[in-house]
N, C-alpha and C positions, 0 to 999 in steps of 0.2 A: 543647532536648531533649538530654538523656546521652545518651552512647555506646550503653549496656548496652539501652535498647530496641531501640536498633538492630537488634543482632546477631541476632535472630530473621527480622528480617524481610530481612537481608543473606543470612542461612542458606537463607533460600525460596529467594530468588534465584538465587544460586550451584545449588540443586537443581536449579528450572526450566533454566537455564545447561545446565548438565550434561544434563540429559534433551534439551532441543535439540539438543546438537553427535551426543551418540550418535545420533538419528533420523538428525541427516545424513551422519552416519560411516557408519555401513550403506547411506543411500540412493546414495553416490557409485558403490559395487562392484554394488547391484541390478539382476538387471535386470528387463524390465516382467514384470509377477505375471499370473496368469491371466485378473483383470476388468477390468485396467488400460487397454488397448488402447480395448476398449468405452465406457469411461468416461469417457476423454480426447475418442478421436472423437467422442462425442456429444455431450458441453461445446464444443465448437470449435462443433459444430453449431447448438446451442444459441443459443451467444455470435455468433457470426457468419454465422448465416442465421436467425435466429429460428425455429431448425427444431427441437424434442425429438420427432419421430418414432421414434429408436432408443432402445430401451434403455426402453420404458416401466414396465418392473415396478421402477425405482429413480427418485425423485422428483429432479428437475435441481439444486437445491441447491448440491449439493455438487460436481459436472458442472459445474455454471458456474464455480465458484471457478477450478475447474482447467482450462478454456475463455477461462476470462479471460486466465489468467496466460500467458495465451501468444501474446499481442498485440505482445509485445517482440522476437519472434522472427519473421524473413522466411520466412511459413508461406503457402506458394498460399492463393488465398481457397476458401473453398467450393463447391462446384459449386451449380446454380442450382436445382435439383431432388437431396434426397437420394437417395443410393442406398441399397437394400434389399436384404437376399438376398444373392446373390452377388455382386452389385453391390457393395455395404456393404464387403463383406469385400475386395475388389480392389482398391477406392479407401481401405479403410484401409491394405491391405499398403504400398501405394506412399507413402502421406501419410507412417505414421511410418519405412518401411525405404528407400524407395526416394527420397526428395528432397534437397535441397540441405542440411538441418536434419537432425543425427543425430539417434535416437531417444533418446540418452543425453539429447541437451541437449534433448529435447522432454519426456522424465521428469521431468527436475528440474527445469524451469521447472512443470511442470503439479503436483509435488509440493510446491514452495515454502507455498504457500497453507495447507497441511494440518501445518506447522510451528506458523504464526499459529492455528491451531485449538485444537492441545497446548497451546500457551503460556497461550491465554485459559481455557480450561479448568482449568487448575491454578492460575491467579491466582485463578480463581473458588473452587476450593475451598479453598485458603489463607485468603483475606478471609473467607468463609462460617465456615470453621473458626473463624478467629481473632476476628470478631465474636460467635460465639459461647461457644469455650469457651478462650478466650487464645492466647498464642506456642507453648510447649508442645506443646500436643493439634495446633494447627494445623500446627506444621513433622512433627507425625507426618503426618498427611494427605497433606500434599501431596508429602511423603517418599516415600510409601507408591507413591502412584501416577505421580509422575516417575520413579521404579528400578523399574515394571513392566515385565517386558518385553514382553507383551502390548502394552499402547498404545504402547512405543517402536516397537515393530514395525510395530502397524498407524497410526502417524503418518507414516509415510513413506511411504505408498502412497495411489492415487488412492482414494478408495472413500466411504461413507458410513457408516461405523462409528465414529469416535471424532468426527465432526459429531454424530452418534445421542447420545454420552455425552454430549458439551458441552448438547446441547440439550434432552435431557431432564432433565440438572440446574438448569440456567438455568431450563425452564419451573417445575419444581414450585420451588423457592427464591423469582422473580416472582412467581408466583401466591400464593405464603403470607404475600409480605408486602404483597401488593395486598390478601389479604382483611384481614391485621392494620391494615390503612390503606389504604381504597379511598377513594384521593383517584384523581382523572381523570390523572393520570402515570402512577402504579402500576399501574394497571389497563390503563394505553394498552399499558406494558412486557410487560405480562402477556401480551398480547392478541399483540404481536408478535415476543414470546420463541416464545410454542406456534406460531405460524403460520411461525416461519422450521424451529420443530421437523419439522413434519408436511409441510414440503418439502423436508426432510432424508432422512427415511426411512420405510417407509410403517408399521413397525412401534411408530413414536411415534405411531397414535392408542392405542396402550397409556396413554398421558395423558389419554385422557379419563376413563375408569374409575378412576383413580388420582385425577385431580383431584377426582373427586367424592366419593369416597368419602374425602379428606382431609380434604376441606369437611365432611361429615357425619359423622365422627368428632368433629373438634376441636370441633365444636358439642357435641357430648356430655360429650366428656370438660371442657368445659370449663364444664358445666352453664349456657350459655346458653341463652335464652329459642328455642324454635321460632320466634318471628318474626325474630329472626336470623339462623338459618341460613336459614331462605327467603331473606333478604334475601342470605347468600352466596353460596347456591344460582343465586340471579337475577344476580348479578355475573358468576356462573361462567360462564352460558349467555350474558351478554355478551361475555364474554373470548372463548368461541368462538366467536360472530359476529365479533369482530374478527378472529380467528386465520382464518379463513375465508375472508375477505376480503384476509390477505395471502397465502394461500396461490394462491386469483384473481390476484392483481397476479406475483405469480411466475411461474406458467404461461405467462399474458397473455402476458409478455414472452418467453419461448420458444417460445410458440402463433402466434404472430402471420401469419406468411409456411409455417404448415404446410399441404399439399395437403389439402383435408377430406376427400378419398375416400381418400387412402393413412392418415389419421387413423380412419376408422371401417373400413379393413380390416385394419388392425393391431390395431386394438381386438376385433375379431371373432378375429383369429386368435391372441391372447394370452386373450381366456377364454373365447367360442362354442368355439372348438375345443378347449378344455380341460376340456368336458363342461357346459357351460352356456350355451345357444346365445340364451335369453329374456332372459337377465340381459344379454348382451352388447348384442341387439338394444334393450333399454333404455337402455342406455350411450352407445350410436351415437344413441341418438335428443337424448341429453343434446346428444351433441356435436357434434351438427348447429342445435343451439343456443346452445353454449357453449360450444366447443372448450376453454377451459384447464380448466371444470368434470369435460366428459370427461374429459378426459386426466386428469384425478387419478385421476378415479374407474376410467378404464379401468386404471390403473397398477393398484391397487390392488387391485382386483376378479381379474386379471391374477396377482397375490401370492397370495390367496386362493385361487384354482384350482389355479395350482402346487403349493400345500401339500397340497389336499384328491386330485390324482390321485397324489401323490408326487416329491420332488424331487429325482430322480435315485440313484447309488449311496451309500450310506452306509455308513460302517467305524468300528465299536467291538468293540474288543476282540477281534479276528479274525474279528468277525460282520459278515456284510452283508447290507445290508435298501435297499430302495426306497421304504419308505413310513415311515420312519425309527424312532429307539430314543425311547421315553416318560423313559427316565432318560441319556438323551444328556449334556445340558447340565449334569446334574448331574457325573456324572464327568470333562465336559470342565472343568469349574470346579476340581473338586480335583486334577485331573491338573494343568492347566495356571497355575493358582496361584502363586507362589512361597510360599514357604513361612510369611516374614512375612505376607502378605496372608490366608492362611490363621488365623494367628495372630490379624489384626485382625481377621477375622471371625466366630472365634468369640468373641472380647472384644464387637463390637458384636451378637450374640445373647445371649451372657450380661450384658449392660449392660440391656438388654430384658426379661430376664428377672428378674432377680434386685434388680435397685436400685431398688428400686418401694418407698422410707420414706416418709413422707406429708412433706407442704412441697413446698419451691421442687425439691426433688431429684427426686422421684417424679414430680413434672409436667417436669421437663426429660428423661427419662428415656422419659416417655409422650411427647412431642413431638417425640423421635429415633426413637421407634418407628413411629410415623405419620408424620414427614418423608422419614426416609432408610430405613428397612427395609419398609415398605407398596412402595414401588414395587419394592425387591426381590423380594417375595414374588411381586406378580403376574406380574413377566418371566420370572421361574422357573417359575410352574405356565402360563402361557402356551406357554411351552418344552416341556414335555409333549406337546403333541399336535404337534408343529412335525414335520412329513414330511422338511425339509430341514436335517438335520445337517450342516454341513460347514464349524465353526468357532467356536472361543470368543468372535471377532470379532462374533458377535452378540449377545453378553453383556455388552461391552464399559459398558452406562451402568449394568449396577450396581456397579463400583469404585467411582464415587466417590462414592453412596451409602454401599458397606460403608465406605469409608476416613473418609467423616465422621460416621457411627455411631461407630466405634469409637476417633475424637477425643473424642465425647459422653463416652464411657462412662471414658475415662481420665481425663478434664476432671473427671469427677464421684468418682471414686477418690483424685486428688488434691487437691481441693477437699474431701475427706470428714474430714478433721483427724484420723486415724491415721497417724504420720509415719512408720513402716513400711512401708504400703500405697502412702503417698503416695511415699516414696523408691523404690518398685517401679515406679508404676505410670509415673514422669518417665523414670526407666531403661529400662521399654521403649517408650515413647513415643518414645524418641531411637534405641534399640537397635534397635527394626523398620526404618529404611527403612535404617541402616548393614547389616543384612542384606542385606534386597533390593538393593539396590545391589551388594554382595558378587556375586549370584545373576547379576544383569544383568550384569554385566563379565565373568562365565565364563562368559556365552554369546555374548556377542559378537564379531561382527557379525552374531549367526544366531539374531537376539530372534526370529523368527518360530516355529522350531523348538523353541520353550524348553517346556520339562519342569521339575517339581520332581526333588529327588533320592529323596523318596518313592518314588516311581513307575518310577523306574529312572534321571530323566533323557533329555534328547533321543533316546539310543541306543534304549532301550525302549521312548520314548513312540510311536512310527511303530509297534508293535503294538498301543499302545490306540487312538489316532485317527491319523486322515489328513486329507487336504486341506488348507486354509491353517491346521489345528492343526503341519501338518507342512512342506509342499513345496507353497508358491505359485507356483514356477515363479522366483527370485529370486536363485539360482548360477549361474546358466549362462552370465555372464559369467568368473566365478570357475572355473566347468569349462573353457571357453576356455584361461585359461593356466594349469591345471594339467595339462591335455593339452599342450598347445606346450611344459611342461617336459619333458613323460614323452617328447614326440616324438613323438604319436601323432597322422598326421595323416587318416587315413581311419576313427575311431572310428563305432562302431553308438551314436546316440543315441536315446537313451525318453525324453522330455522333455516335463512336464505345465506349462504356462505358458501368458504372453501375449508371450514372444519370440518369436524368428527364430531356429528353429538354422541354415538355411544362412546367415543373415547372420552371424550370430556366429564359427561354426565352418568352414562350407565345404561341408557334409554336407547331405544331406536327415535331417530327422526320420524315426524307425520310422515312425510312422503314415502317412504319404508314401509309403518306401519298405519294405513290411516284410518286410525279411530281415537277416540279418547279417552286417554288414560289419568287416574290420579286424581286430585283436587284443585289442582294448577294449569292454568296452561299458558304456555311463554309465546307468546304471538308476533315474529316477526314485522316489521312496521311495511319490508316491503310486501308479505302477503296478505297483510293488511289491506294492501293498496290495490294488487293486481294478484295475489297468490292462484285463486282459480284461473282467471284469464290466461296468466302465465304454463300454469299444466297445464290446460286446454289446447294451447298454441303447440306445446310439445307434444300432443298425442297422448296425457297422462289422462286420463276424463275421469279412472275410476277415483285419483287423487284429488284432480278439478274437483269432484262432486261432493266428496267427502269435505275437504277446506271449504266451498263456499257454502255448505250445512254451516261448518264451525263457528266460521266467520260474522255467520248470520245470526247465532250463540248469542257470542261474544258482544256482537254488536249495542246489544240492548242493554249490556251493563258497563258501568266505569272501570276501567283500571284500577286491581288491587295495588298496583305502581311497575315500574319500568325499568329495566336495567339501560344507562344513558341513555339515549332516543333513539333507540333502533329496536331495543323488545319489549313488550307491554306481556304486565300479568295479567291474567282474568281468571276468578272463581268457576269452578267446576264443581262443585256442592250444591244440591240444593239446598234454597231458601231455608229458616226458620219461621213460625209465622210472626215474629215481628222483624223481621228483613235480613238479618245475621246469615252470613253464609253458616252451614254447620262444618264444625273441624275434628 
């Protein structure tokens, strides 16, 4: 083999490389995000009592990885019976804040795993790219979405969002090429690609509808005889028996040593009490026969309820809403975007559009539009009726979709024999992820908070959305010694996360104690946004009352400055009479 193949596939490399160290450059300074706590304790549970009692509106998947990976570490064993309630929350505090194991080093052991996620992810779509549209289109792709900041940001945290991207690309890619070749491998892959999907997260049965109606397109478009696509059709409904069946062996294996009466009163009380008390008592009946069948279905069902009573406070654009926005998702895309990424996506909709000459071009054209922009369209109008807004992070598996659409579309621009076009279209092939990339290094180590420059950038973006668009709760180690430099050691903290501010800092959190203390106070960007609204929604009102005094404070003065985009300082001194706060 020459050199010059090489260098494409050295090029990936060194991307993926790159995209790795930055996840873990941000993860050293992190501290734990608001779902993290949950998600760890629950995987240990999981992994090491065969208990997934907690946490059932998220499938254990992704919970185990990060339950596993913490086997290496002298971690007390589990207690023999979980705890619930207040319970839950006492025996977490002490697990990650109060034992022999910092919680730092229980992060990063529990975060490792979701490195190996990113990495297989992007080799998938480099290979995917480059089997299909060469070197070229493919180092755009996988360019594209290693200098996201978006996925740098959410690879480093415990969660089930870039597991959701890797496994919904895996499924439909498996599956297309089990139906283009349903030999008994392909099909098995297929089968156990979608079943580790839909133990990933609960919003991947969006793959069933997609798979079908993939299936029943390319039958059309490919004027095959009707008794072939039955014949795919009948594969399909295979594949999901098999998928099925690992999603059972999944559970199984976390089900196993669960109490069945705290299993069908959790179940009762994540969707009968969420206004559906027959559906529940069906559920409990499942799972007084099937415990890991229930517990899917109660997870699930659990999801469904949430969305339909509303899920909690929601912020766009200085609005707030509890039963969320119909065009959320949409402007969390263009906001949070970079700019390249934007660029590929309107390249792979006008690829879709417009390159439709008759031949091998037009059907490869059709074949990206039904491979990688079908499952875009339905998570987007899915997104429409979704009650809980509260992050791009759930949009997360259509990049690499958009990103190998619009390898297609430049694969087929430079392969079009106008050496013009074609010189154009290698140029931005190569030219998009040296953007992004550009975009990612000027936001970092604060990929969570990233904004395009459209939109104002991170400074403005905390006016169009909030939540983990904004402030997961992931400076507060960062605020720690930026306080210890100012000197400031009795600070007022408003802190939305899954740390400890007395461990960290010394203080109680507002929500703990709400009044204000010191000369400082460190103001949360998400309770900036919605902090009263939010304790209000919970029943907290004396807390509600006290933060939106604060807030009210604060509001009339600038920022003494910010730890990344997620905390803002403000003076708590009074005035001097020539404007100086006094110190």
């Amino acid at each position: 083999m020459s050199r010059r193949p090489r260098i494409p596939a050295v090029a990936a490399a060194a991307a993926i490389g790159l995209s790795l160290f930055l996840v873990w450059d941000h993860t050293r300074e992190d501290a734990l995000s608001a779902d993290e706590p949950v998600h760890i304790l629950s995987g240990y549970l999981a992994v090491f009592a065969s208990n997934a009692i907690v946490n059932i509106e998220h499938p254990p998947l992704m919970k185990v990885l990060a339950g596993a990976a913490l086997a290496a570490l002298p971690l007390p064993p589990p207690p023999g019976r979980a705890p619930l309630g207040e319970g839950f929350t006492r025996w977490g505090h002490d697990f990650l804040f109060g034992g022999a194991v910092s919680p730092d080093a229980i992060a990063a052991a529990a975060r490792a795993p979701f490195l190996l996620l990113l990495a297989t992810l992007l080799g998938l779509v480099y290979f995917a790219a480059r089997s299909r549209y060469g070197d070229v289109p493919a180092l755009c792709a996988v360019g594209l979405l290693a200098f996201d900041p978006n996925l740098v940001a959410h690879a480093g945290v415990v969660h089930t969002d870039v597991g959701a991207a890797l496994f919904f690309l895996a499924s439909v890619l498996a599956w297309d090429r089990a139906r283009r070749n349903p030999t008994a491998p392909a099909l098995a892959l297929a089968a156990a690609t979608l079943g580790l999907a839909l133990a990933t997260k609960f919003s991947t049965v969006y793959l069933a509808p997609i798979l079908l109606l993939q299936t029943l397109i390319s039958g059309r478009r490919g004027g095959e005889a009707l008794q072939k696509t039955g014949a795919d059709v009948a594969r399909l409904a295979l594949v999901g028996l098999g998928a099925v069946a690992v999603v059972f062996l999944v559970y199984w294996a976390v089900t196993r040593r669960m109490d069945r009466g705290e299993q069908r009163r959790v179940i009762a009380e994540m969707v009968g009490m969420r206004g559906a008390p027959d559906l529940s008592r069906r559920i409990e009946a499942v799972a007084s026969v099937s415990p890991p069948l229930g517990h899917y279905l109660g997870g699930l069902a659990s999801v469904a309820r949430q969305n339909a009573v509303g899920g909690g406070v929601n912020f766009l654009l200085g609005r707030i809403s509890t039963t969320g926005f119909p065009h959320y998702f949409a402007v969390a895309f263009l906001a949070k975007s970079t700019l390249a990424f934007l660029v590929a996506a309107g390249l792979a909709l006008w690829g879709a559009r417009r390159l439709r000459p008759p031949g091998d071009s037009g059907r490869a054209a059709g074949d990206d539009a039904r491979l990688f922009l079908l499952p875009v369209g339905v998570l987007f109008l899915a997104s429409i009726n979704a009650s809980y807004n509260i992050g791009i992070r759930h949009l997360l598996p259509v990049y690499p979709f958009l990103a190998l659409a619009a390898a297609g579309a430049l694969a087929r621009v430079i392969e079009g024999g106008v050496s013009g076009r074609r010189a154009a279209a290698a140029a931005l092939a190569l030219g998009l992820p040296v953007l992004s990339l550009a975009e990612l290094l000027r936001i970092h180590p604060h990929e969570l908070s990233y904004f395009n420059p459209a939109v104002g950038g991170p400074e403005n973006g905390r006016r169009i959305l909030s939540d983990s668009n904004v402030d997961w709760g992931l400076d507060l180690r960062r605020l720690a010694r930026e306080l210890a430099r100012r000197g400031e050691a009795q600070p007022t903290v408003v802190y939305f996360g899954g740390d400890d501010v007395p461990h960290r800092l010394g203080v109680a959190d507002f929500s703990a104690e709400p009044r204000p203390r010191g000369g400082i106070v460190a103001f949360s960007a998400f309770h900036l946004a919605v902090g009263p609204e939010y304790y209000a929604y919970h029943g907290a009102h004396r807390v509600a009352a006290a933060l939106a005094a604060l807030r009210a404070e604060v509001s009339r003065q600038k920022p003494l400055g910010r730890v990344g985009h997620s905390l803002y300082l403000f003076s708590l001194r009074p005035e001097e009479p020539g404007g100086k706060a006094q110190r």
